[in-house]
C-alpha positions in Angstrom: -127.3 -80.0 48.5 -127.7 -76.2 48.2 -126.3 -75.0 51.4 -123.3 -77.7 51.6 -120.6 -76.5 53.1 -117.3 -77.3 50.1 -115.1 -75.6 52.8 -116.2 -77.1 56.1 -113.2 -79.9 55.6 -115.5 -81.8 58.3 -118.0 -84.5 58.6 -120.4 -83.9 61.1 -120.0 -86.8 63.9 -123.6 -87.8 65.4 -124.0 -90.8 68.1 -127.5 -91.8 66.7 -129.8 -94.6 68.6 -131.4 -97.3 66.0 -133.9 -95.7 63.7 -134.3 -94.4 60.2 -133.1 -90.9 59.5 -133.3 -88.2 56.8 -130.4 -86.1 55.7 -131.6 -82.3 54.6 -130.6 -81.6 51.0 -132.5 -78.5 50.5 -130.5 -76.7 53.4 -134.0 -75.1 55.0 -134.2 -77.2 57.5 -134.6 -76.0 61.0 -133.6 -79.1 62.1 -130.4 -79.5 60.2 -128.7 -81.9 59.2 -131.8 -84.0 59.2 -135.1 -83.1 57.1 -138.0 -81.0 58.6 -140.3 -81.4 55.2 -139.2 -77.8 54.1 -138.0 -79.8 50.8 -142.1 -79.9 50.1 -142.1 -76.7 48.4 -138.8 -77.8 46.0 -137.1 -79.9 44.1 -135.2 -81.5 46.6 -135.8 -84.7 48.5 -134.3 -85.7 51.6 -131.7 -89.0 52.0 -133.3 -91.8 53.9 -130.7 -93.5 56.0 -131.0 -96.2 58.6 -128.7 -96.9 61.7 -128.7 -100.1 63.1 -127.2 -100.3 66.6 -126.4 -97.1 68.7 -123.3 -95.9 66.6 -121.2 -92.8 66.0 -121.7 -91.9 62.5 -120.0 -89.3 60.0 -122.8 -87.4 57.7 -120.9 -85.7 55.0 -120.8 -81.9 55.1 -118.7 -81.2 51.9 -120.7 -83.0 49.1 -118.4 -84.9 47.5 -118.8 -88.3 49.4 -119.9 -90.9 47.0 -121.8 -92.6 49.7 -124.4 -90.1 50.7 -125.3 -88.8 53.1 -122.0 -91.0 55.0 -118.4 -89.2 54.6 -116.7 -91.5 52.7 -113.1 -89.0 53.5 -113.6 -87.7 49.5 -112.3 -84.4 50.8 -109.5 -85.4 52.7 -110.7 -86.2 56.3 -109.8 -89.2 57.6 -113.0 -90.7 59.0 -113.2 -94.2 60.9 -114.4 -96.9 59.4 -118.4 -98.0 60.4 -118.7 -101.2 62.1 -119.4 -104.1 60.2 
């Protein structure tokens, strides 16, 4: 992601209802952290994500979560565990 935040130390925490999402990864967004098409005229694609039931969910903010676009707590934040 171009516009990550490496110092934010944070996930950002969302309550999302059911649905399929898209995590920005171009950082033009006016809608961020989800995808307004402003990756059209890049390189960059956006990360399709799906939510289930009505949840609180952690995107990462740093970049360095292995499980994209989800904070997997790669930079140190302790972040609960999704529901199973």
């Amino acid at each position: 992601m171009s516009k990550v935040n490496t110092d934010a130390g944070m996930p950002i925490a969302l309550t999302l209802d059911p649905g399929t999402y898209y995590r920005c990864t171009c950082g033009e967004s006016q809608s961020l952290p989800f995808c307004d098409g402003h990756h059209q005229e890049g390189d960059k694609v956006p990360l399709r994500f799906s939510v289930k039931v009505r949840e609180k969910i952690y995107l990462c903010s740093c970049g360095k979560s292995t499980n994209q676009p989800h904070c997997d707590g790669s930079c140190g934040v302790n972040v609960p565990q999704p529901r199973v």
